[in-house]
C-alpha positions as CSV (number, residue, x, y, z in Angstrom):
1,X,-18.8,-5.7,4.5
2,X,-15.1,-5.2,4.1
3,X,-13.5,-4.1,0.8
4,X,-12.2,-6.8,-1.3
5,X,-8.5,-7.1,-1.9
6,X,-7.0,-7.2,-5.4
7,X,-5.8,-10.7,-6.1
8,X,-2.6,-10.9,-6.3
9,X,-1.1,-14.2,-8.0
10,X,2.9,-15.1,-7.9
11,X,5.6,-15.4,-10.8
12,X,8.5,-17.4,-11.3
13,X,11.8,-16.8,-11.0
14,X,14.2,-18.0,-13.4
15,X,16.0,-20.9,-12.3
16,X,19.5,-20.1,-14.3
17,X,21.6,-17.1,-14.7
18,X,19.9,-15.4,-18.8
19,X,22.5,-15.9,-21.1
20,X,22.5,-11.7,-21.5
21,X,23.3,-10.7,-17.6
22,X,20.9,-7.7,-16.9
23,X,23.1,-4.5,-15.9
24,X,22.1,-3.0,-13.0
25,X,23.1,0.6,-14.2
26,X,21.3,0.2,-17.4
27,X,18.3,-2.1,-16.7
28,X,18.1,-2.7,-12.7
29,X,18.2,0.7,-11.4
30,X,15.7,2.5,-14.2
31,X,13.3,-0.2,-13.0
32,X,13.9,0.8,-9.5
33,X,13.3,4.0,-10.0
34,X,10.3,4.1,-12.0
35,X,8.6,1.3,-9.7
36,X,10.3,1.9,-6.4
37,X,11.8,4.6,-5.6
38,X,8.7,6.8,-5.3
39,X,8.5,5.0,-1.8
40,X,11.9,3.3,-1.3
41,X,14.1,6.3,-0.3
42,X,15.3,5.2,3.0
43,X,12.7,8.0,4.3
44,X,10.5,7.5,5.7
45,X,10.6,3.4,4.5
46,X,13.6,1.3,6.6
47,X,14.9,0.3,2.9
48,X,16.3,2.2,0.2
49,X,16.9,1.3,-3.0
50,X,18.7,4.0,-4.3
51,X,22.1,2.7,-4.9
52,X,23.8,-0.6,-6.1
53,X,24.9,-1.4,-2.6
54,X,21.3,-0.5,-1.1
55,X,19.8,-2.8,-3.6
56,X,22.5,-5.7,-3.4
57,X,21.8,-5.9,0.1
58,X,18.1,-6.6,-0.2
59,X,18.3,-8.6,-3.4
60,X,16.8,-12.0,-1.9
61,X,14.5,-10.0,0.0
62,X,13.7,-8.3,-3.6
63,X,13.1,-11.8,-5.0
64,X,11.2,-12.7,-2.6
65,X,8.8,-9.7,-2.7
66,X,8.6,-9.6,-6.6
67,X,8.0,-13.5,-6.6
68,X,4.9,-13.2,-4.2
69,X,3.9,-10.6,-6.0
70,X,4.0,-8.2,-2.7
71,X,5.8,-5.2,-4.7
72,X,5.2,-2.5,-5.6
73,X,1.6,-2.6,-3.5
74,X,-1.4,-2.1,-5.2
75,X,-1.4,1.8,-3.4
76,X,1.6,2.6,-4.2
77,X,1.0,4.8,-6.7
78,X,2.9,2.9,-9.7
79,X,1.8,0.6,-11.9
80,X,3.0,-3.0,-11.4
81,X,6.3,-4.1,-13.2
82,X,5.6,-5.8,-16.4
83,X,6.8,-9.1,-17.1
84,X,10.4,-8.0,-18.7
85,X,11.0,-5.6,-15.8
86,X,10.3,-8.6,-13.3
87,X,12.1,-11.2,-15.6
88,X,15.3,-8.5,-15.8
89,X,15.6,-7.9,-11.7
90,X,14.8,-11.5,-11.0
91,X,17.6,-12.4,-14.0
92,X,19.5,-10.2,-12.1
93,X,19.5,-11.3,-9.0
94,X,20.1,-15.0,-10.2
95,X,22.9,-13.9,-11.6
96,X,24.5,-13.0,-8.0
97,X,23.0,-9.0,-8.3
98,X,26.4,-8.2,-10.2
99,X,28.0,-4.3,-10.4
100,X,27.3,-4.4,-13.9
């Protein structure tokens, strides 16, 4: 019999831009690199997310991902993010993934 998969369920994103803007330098990137970055170097994975412009670029993708609950996978060898982590990116992101 194969092995059972971990349910994953899906989250919301907010719908407006949070009243506080998350920075990316002081909230995004942290995020990133305690949840991400173990895997998301550009090496061997196709997408870093090392930098503001790396992330920028894949910020709907990121959204999409988090939403669906796809990231990080279940072996990736971080814990999940917890609700504020995934409320601040997604924040973030609604509010056009600013240089902040």
């Amino acid at each position: 019999m194969p092995e059972a998969m971990p349910l994953r369920a899906t989250v919301a994103a907010p719908e407006t831009c949070p009243t506080v803007v998350p920075s990316f330098a002081g909230a995004i990137q942290p995020i990133l690199n305690a949840k991400c970055n173990n895997c998301h170097t550009g090496f061997p994975q196709p997408w870093a997310l090392m930098s503001y412009d790396d992330v920028q670029a894949w910020a709907l993708s990121i959204a999409v991902d988090l939403t669906h609950c796809a990231m990080p996978p279940a072996d990736a060898g971080t814990s999940n993010m917890t609700k504020a982590e995934l409320d601040a990116v997604l924040g973030w992101i609604v509010c056009g993934a600013p240089n902040n």
